[in-house]
C-alpha positions as CSV (number, residue, x, y, z in Angstrom):
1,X,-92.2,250.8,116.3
2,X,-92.5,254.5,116.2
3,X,-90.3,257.2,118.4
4,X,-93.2,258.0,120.6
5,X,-93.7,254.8,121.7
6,X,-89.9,253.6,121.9
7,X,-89.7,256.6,123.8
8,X,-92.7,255.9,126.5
9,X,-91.0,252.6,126.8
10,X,-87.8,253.6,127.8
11,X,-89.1,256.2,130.3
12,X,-91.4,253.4,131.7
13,X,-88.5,251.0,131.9
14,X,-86.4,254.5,134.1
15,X,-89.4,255.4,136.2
16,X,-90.4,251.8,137.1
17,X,-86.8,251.3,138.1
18,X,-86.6,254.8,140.1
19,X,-89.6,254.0,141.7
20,X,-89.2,250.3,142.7
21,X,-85.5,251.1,144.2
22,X,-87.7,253.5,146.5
23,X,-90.1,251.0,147.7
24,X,-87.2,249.4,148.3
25,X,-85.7,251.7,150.5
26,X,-89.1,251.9,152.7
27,X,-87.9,248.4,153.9
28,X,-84.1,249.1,153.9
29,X,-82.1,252.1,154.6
30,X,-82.4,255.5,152.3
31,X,-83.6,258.6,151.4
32,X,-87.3,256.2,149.8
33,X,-89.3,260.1,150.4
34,X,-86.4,261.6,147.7
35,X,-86.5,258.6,145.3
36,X,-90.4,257.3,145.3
37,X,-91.3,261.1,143.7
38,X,-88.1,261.6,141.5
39,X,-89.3,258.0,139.9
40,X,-93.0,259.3,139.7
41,X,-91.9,262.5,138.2
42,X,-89.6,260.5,135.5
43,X,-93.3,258.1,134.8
44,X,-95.1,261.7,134.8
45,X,-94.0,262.9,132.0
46,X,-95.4,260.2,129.7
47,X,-98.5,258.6,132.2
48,X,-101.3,260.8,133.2
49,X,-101.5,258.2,136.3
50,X,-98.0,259.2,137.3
51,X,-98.6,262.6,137.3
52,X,-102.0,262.1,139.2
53,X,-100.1,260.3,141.8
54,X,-97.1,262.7,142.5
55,X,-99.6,265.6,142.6
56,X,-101.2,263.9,145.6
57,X,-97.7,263.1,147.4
58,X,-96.7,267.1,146.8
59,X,-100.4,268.0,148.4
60,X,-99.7,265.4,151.6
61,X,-95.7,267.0,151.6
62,X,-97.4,270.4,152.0
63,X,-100.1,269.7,154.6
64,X,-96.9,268.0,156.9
65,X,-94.8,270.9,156.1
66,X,-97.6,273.4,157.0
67,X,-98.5,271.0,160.3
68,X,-95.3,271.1,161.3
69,X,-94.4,274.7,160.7
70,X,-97.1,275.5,163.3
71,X,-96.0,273.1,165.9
72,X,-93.0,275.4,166.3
């Protein structure tokens, strides 16, 4: 096994973990809108999907920060 691929494993095996203790925390109590995109920025670095994904959470992040800043 090569260093690339040892490495995409072990930041698969991080992110996955990151990111599952985040669903987790939709149910439960926790800060689930901190750790969902700190475990998809961990997966984006090696997965285009990742990256994809936590580009489309930013965007929604935005558009409710922008909604609410004219609310006030």
């Amino acid at each position: 096994m090569n260093l690339k691929k040892l490495r995409q494993i072990i930041i698969a095996v991080i992110g996955f973990t990151v990111l599952t203790i985040g669903i987790i925390m939709i149910v439960f109590p926790g800060p689930a809108f901190i750790i969902i995109p700190i475990g998809l920025s961990i997966l984006a670095t090696e997965f285009v999907w990742a990256k994809k994904n936590l580009e489309k959470i930013k965007n929604k992040m935005k558009a409710a920060k922008d909604r609410f800043s004219e609310n006030k």
